[in-house]
C-alpha positions as CSV (number, residue, x, y, z in Angstrom):
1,X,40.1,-20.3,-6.2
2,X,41.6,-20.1,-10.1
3,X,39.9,-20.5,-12.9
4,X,40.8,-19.9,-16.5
5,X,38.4,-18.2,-19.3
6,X,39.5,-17.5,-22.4
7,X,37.8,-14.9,-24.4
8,X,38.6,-11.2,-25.9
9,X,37.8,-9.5,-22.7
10,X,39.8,-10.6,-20.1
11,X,42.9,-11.8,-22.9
12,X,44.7,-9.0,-22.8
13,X,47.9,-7.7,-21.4
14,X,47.0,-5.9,-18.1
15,X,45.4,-7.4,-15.3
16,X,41.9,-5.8,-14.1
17,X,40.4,-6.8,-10.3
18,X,36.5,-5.9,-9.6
19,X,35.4,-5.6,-6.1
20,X,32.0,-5.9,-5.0
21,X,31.3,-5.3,-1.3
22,X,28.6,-6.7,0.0
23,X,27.1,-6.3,3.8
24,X,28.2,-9.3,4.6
25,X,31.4,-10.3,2.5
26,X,34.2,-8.8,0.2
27,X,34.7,-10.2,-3.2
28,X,37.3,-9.5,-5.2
29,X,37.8,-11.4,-8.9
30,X,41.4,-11.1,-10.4
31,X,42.1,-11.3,-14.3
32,X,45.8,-12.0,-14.8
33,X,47.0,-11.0,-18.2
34,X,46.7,-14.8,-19.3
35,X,43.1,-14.8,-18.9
36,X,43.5,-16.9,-15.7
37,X,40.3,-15.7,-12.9
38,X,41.1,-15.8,-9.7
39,X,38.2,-15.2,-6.4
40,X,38.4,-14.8,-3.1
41,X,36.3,-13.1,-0.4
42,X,37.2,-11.3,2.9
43,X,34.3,-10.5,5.7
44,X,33.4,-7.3,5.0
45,X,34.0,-4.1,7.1
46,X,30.9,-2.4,8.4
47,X,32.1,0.9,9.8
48,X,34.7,1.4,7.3
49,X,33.9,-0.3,3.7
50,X,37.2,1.0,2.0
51,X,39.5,-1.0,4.9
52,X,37.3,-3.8,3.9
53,X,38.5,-3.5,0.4
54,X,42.0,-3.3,1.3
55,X,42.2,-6.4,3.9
56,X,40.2,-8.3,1.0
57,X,43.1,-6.8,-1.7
58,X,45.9,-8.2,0.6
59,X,44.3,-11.5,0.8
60,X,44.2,-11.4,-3.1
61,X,47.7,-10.6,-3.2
62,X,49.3,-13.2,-0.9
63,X,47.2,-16.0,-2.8
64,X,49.4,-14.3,-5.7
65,X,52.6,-14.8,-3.6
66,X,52.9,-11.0,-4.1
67,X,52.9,-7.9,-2.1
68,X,50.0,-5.7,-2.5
69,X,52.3,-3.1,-4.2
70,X,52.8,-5.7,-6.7
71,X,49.4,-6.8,-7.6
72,X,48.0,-3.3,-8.2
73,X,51.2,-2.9,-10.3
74,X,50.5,-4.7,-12.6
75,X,46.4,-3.6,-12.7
76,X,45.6,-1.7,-16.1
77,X,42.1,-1.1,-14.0
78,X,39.9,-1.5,-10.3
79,X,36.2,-1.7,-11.0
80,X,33.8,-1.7,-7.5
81,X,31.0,-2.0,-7.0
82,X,29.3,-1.3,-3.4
83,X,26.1,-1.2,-1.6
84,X,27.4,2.1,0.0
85,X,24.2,4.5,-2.0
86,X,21.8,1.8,-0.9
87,X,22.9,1.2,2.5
88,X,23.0,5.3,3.7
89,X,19.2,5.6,2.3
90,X,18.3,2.3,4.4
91,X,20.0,3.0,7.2
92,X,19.2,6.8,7.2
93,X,22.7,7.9,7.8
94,X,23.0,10.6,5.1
95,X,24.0,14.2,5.0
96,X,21.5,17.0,6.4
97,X,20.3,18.1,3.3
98,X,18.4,21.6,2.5
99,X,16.5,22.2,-0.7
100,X,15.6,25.2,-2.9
101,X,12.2,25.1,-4.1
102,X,10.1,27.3,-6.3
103,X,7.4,29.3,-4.1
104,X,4.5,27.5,-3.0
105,X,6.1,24.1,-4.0
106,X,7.4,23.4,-0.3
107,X,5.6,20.2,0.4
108,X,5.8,18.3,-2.6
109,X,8.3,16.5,-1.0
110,X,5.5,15.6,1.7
111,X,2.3,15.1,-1.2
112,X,4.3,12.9,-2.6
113,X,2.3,11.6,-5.5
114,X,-0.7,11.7,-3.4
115,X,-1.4,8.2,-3.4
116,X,-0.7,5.4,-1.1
117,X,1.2,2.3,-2.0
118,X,-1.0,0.3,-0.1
119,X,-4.9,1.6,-0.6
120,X,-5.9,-0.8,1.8
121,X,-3.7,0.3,4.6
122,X,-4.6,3.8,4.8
123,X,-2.7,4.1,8.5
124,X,0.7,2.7,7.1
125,X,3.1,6.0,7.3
126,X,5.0,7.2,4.0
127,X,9.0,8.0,5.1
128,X,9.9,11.0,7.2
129,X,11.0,13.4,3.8
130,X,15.2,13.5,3.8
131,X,14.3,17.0,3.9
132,X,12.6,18.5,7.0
133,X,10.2,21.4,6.1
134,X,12.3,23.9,7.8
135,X,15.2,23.1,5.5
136,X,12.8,23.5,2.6
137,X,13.2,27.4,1.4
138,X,10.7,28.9,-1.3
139,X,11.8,30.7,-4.1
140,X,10.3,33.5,-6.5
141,X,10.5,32.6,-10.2
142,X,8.5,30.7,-12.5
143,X,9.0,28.8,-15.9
144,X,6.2,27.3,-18.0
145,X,6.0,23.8,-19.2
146,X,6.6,25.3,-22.5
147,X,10.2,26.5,-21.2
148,X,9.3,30.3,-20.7
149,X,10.1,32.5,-18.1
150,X,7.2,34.0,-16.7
151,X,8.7,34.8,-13.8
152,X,12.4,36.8,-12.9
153,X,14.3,34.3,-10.3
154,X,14.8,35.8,-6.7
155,X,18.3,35.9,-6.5
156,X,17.5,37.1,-3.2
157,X,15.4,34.3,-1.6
158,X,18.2,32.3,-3.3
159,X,20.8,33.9,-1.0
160,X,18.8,34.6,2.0
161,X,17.4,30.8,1.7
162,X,21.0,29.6,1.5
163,X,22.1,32.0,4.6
164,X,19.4,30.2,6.7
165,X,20.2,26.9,5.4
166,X,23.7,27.5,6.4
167,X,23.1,28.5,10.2
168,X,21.0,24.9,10.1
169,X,24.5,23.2,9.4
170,X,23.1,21.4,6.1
171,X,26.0,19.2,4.4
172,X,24.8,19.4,0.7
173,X,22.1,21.5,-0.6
174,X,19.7,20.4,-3.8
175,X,17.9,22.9,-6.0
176,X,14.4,21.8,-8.2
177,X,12.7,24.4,-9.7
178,X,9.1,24.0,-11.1
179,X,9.4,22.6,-14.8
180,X,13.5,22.5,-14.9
181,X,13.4,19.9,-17.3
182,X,12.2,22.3,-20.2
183,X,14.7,25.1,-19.1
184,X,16.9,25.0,-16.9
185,X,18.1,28.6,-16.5
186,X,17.2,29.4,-13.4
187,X,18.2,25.9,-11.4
188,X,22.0,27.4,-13.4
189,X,21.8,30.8,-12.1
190,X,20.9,29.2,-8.7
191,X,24.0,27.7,-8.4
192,X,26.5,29.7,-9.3
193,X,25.4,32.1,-6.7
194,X,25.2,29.5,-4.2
195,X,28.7,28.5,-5.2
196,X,30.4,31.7,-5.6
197,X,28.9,32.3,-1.6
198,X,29.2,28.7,-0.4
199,X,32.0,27.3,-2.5
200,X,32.6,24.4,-0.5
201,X,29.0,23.5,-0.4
202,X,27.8,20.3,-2.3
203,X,24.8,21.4,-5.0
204,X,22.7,19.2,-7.1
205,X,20.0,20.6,-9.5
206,X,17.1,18.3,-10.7
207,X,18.0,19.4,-14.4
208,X,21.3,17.8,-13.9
209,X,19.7,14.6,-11.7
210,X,16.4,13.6,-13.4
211,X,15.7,15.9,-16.2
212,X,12.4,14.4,-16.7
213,X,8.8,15.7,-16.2
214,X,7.2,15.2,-13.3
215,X,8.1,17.2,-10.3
216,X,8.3,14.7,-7.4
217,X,10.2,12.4,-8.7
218,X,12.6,14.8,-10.3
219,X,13.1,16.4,-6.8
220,X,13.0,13.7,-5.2
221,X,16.0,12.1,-7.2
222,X,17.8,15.6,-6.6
223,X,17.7,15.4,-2.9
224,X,18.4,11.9,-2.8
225,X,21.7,12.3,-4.7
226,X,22.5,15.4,-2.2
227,X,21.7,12.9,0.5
228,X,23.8,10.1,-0.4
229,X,26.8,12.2,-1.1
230,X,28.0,12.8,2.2
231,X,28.7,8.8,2.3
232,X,29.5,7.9,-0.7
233,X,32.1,10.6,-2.5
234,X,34.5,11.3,0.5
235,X,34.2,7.1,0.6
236,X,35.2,6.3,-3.2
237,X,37.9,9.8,-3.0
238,X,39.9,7.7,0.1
239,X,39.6,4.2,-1.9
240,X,40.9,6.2,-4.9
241,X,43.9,7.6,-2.7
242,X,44.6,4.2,-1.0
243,X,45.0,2.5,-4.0
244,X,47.4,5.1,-5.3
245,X,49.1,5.2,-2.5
246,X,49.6,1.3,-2.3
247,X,50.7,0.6,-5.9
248,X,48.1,1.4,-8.4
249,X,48.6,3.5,-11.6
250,X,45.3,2.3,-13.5
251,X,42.2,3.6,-13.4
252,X,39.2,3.4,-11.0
253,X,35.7,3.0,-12.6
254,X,32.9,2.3,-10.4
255,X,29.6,0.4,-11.6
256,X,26.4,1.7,-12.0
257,X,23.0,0.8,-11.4
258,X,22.3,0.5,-15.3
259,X,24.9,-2.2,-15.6
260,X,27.7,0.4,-16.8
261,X,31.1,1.7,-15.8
262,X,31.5,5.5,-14.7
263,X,34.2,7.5,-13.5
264,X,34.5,8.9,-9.5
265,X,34.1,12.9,-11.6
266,X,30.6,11.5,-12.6
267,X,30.1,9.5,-9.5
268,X,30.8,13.2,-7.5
269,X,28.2,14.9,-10.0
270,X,25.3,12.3,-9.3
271,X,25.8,9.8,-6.9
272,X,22.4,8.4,-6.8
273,X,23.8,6.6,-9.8
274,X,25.0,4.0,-7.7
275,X,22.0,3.0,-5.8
276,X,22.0,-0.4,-7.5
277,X,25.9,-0.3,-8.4
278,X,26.5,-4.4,-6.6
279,X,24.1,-6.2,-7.8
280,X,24.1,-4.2,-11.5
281,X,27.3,-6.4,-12.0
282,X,25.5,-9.4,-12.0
283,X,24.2,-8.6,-15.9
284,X,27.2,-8.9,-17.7
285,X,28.0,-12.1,-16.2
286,X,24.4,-13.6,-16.8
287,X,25.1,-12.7,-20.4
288,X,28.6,-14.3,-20.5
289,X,26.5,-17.5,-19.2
290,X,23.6,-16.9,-21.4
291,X,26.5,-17.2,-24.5
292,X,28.3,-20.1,-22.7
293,X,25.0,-22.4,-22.5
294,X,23.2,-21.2,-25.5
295,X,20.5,-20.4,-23.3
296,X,18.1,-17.3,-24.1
297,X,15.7,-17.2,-20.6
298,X,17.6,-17.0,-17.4
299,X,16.7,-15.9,-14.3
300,X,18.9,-14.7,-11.6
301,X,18.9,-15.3,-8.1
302,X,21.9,-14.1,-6.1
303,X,21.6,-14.4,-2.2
304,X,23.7,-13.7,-0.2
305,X,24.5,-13.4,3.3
306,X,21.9,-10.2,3.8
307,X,19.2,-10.0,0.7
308,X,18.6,-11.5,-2.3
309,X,18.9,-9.9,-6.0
310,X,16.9,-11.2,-8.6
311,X,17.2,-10.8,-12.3
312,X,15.3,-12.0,-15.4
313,X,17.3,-12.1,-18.5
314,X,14.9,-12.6,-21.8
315,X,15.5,-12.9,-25.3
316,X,19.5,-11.5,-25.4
317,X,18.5,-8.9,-22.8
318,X,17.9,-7.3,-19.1
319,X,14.9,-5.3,-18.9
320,X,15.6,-1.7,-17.8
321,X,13.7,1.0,-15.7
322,X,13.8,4.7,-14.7
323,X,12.0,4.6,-11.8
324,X,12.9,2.8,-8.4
325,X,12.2,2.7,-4.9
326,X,14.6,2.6,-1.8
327,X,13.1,1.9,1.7
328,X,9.9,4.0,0.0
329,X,11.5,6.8,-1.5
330,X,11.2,7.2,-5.1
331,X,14.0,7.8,-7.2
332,X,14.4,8.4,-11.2
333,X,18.0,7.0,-12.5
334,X,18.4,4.7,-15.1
335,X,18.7,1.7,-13.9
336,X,18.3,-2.8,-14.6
337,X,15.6,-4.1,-13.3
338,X,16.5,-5.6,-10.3
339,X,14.0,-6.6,-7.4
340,X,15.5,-7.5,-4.4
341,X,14.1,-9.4,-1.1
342,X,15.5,-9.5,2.5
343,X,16.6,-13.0,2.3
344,X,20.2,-13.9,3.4
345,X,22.3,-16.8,4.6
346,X,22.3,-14.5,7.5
347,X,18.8,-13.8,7.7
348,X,17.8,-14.1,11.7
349,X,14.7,-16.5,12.9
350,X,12.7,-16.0,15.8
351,X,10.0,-17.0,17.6
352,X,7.3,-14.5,17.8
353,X,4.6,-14.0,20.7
354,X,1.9,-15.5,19.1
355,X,4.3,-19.0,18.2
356,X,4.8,-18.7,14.7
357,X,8.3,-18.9,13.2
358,X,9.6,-15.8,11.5
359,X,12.8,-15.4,9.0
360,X,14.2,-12.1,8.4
361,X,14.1,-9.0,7.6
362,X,16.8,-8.3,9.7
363,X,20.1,-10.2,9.4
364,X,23.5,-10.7,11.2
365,X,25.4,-9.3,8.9
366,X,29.5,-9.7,8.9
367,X,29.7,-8.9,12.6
368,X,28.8,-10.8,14.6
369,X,27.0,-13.0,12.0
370,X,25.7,-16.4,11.9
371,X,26.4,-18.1,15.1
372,X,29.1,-20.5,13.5
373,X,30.9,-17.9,12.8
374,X,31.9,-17.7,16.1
375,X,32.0,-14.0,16.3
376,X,29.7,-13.5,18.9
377,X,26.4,-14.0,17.3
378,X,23.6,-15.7,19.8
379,X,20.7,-15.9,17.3
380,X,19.5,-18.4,14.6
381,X,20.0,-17.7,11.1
382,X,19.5,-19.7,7.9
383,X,22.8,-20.6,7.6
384,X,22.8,-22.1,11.1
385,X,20.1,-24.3,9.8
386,X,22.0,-25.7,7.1
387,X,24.7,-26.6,9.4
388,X,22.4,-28.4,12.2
389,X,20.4,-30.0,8.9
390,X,23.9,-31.2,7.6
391,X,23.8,-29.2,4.4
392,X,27.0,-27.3,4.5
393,X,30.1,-28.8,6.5
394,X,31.8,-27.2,9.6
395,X,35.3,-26.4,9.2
396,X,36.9,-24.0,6.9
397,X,34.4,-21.4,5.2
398,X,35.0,-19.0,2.4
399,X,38.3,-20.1,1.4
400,X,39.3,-20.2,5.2
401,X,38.6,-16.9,6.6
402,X,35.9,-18.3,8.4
403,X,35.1,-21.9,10.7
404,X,31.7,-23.0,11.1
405,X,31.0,-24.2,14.2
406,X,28.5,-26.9,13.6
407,X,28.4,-27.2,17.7
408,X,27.1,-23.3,18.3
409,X,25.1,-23.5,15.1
410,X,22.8,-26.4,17.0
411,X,23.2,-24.8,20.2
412,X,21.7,-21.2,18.9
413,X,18.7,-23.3,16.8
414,X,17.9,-25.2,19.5
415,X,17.9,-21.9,22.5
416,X,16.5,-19.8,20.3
417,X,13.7,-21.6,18.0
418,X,13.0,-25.5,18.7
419,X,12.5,-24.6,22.6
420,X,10.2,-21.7,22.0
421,X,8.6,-24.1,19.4
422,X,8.9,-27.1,21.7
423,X,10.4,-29.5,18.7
424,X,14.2,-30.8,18.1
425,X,16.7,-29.0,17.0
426,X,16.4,-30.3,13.2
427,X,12.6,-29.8,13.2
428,X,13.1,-26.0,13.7
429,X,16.0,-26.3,11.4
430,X,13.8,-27.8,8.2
431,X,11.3,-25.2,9.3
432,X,13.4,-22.1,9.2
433,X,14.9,-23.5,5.9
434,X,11.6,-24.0,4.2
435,X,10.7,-20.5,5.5
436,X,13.2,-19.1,3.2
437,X,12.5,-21.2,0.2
438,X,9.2,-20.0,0.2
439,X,10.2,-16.5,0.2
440,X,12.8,-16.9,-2.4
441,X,9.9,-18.9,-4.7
442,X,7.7,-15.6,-3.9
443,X,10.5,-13.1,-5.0
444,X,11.0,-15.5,-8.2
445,X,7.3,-15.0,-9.1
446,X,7.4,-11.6,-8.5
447,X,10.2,-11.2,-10.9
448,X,8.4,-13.2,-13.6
449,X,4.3,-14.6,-13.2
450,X,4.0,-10.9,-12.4
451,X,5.5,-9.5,-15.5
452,X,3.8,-11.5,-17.7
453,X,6.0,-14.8,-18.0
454,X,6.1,-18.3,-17.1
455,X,9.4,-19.5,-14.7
456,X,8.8,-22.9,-16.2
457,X,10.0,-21.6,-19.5
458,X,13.4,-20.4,-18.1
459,X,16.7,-21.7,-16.3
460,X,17.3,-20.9,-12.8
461,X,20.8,-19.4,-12.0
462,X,21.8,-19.7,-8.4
463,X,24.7,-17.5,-7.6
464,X,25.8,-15.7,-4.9
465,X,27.2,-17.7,-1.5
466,X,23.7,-19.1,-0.3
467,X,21.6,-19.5,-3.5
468,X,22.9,-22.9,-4.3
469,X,21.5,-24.4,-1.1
470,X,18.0,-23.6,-2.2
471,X,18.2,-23.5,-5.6
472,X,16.7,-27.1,-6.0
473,X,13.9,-26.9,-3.5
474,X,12.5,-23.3,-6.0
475,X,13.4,-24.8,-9.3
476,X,11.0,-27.7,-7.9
477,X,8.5,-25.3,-6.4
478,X,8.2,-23.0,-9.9
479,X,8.5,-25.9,-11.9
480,X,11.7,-25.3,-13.3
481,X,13.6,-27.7,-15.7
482,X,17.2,-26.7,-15.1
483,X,19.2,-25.0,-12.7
484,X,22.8,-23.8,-12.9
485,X,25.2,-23.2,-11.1
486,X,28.5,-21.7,-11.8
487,X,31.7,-22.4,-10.7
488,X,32.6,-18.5,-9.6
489,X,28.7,-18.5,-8.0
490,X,30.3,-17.0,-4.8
491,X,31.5,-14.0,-6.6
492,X,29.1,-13.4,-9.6
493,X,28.8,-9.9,-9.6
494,X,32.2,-8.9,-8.9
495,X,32.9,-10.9,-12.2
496,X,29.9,-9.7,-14.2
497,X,32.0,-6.5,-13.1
498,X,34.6,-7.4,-16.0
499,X,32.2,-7.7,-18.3
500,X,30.6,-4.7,-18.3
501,X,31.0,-1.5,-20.9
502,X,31.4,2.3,-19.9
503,X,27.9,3.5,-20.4
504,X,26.4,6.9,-19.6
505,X,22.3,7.3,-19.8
506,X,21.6,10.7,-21.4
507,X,17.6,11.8,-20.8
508,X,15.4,14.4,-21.6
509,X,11.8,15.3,-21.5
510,X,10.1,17.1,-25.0
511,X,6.5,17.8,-24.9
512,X,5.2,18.0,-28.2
513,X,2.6,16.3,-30.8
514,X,4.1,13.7,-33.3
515,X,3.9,14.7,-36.8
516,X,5.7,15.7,-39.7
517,X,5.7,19.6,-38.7
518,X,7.6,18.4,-35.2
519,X,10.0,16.2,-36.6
520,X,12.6,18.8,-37.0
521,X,12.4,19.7,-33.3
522,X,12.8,16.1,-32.2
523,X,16.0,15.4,-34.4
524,X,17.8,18.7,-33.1
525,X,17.0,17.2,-29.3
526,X,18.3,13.7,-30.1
527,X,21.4,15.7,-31.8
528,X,21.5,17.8,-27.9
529,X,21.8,14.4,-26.4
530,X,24.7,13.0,-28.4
């Protein structure tokens, strides 16, 4: 696909390529120095997300009539953005993690905040901690919330808590101290005994993370970022090296989950940063669209082959959070406020024992995917549907790297749902469709009746490879006027990517009454964080 934009981003004399990997496809959005855009997308690579990226790079360059060499040549930048974070916390394929606490703080992690989600579901189980209790060692020392030592740190539980830690074979090690946030002296002198013993040993402290009062969340953050690291780092360090050694002298950024560009020296400090770093991509190009059309309320939906990501864009802006949850674990980055559903083209129906028809959560992913794929996938999925309703054509898919097979699409609808169902093949496939169009208008209301506004009042942006098939069907459901579709839909956050400016979040907590005897105080902290 080529398109050509115009504008003083992308006219300028170097190309840029963004990369957003998804869990089902590659996407990859060229900028030639002539402001020419060019898309395509590869399946992406489950076991090895960095291959991925280089198949879908090679693609990219023989569209170009160039050798890969060639194309990253000529690239003044690489910006990617990858699922990578999120995936290791939902999959629970992290690094063994131990923790450093302060002395009888060892179960916060377990307290939690005390509360359940759910009040009415008092049986429903929190998430096993990412850090056992045996992994969790106390240590002596005590600051105040005022930022007063009251209490000498225990250099020694420091070192024998790291000597045990070590004989458990942990791969990263995170240290929160009660009330770091207001000094974080000890969490410092933690470290760089930890690192002067351990120097190959991966160490987060929660002043560093999520300098912010409130002690679960800060250590939960902390271990989460130690968690993730294992996965992510050594990932973006070999996509760094395999794009030097295949060509490219320009930079690598990687996106963030507040819609910025970072370096991989601050990915490697926090990597919790990139929790959200896909779909984050998707603001800069809903503001490119918000300027194109003259239109102020948008919101996003951008489904995919495995979720959907939805975004509400009001008066010239995203709203922003600190606080978010993955798979029930709370985390404190900053971050756009992006709520996302299970709802893919590849999301699987079934039959359950009681007869009702089910969509989702699950999906099928790259491999095998969807039936028509033809990669080996034997059960219905949503894009199935739309092949057996007529809705998308078989044949070439995804500018050719895939052929829907219209044939094994009916076949897998008709084994799988319309004879457990006893009703044709098209029956089951209307009913799986409007199955997901029902939970795409939920996710919509979540997004804005919830907040406080009215979908009717906005435009509906359907992007992503899926969101154009239902787009119609929710705008009609929420009562929406317009809906729009753009022509790079397919690859919308790879080129919101493009868009987006190097931004760095700098937070801290102050605890103090406002008035004119204080305002000295709070001007020397604003100062500390420029």
């Amino acid at each position: 696909m080529q398109y050509k934009i115009m504008n003083n981003r992308t006219d300028r004399a170097g190309w840029r390529i963004a990369i957003d990997v998804g869990g089902t496809f590659t996407d990859v959005v060229l900028v030639t120095s002539d402001g020419a855009v060019h898309a395509s997308k590869s399946p992406s690579h489950p076991t090895d997300p960095a291959e991925g990226i280089m198949n879908a790079l090679q693609a990219m360059a023989a569209g170009q009539h160039l050798s890969l060499g060639e194309l990253l040549g000529r690239c003044d930048s690489v910006i990617h953005g990858s699922t990578v974070a999120t995936n290791t916390v939902l999959e629970g394929k992290g690094a063994s993690v131990g923790l450093l606490c302060t002395r009888g703080f060892r179960d916060t992690l377990t307290i939690r905040r005390g509360i359940r989600v759910n009040p009415w579901e008092h049986r429903a189980p929190h998430p096993e901690p990412m850090v056992p209790r045996y992994r969790r060692r106390p240590v002596a020392g005590r600051i105040d919330a005022g930022g007063l030592e009251i209490e000498p740190l225990g250099m020694r539980d420091v070192e024998a808590g790291l000597a045990f830690l070590l004989e458990t074979g942990i791969e990263a090690l995170a240290i929160s101290f009660l009330h770091a946030y207001a000094n974080n002296a000890h969490e410092v002198a933690a470290r760089a005994l930890v690192s002067a013993l351990a120097p190959d040993l991966p160490v987060f402290i929660s002043a560093e993370i999520a300098p912010l009062i409130g002690e679960y969340v800060r250590t939960s953050s902390t271990v989460t970022a130690a968690y993730v690291s294992k996965r992510v780092v050594p990932y973006l360090t070999s996509l760094s090296r395999s794009l030097a050694g295949a060509g490219l002298h320009g930079r690598l950024q990687v996106m963030q989950s507040n819609g910025g560009l970072i370096t991989l020296d601050e990915v490697a400090r926090n990597p919790a940063l990139l929790l959200l770093s896909g779909p984050a991509g998707g603001v800069g190009a809903l503001r490119w669209i918000a300027e194109a059309t003259e239109r102020k309320r948008l919101i996003t939906m951008e489904m995919g082959g495995t979720s959907c990501d939805l975004i509400l864009f009001h008066d010239g802006h995203v709203d922003r959070t600190d606080a978010l949850e993955v798979a029930g674990y709370h985390i404190s980055i900053p971050s756009v406020d992006i709520h996302t559903v299970s709802a893919g083209g590849g999301s699987i129906a079934r039959v359950d024992q009681g007869g009702v028809l089910t969509l989702g959560p699950d999906g099928a992913g790259s491999t095998p995917g969807p039936a028509a794929y033809g990669r080996g996938g034997r059960l219905a999925t949503d894009t199935d549907a739309q092949l057996v309703l007529g809705r998308l054509a078989p044949g070439p898919f995804a500018g050719g790297a895939i052929h829907l097979d219209g044939g094994r699409a009916y076949a897998v609808v008709h084994d799988t749902v319309a004879a457990a169902l006893k009703i044709d093949a098209s029956k089951s496939a209307d009913g799986i469709v409007r199955l997901q169009q029902q939970n795409l208008v939920h996710a919509v209301e979540r997004v804005s009746i919830e907040r406080g506004f009215d979908p009717r009042d906005f435009t509906l942006v359907a992007v992503g490879g899926a969101a154009a098939l239902h787009a119609g069907s929710v705008a009609r459901a929420l009562g929406c006027s317009e809906v729009i579709i753009p022509r790079l839909a397919g690859v919308f956050c790879a080129f919101g990517m493009l868009y987006a400016p190097i931004r760095r979040d700098h937070v801290r907590t102050l605890s103090l009454q406002l008035e004119a005897a204080t305002m000295p105080q709070l001007l020397r902290a604003m100062d500390d964080l420029q």
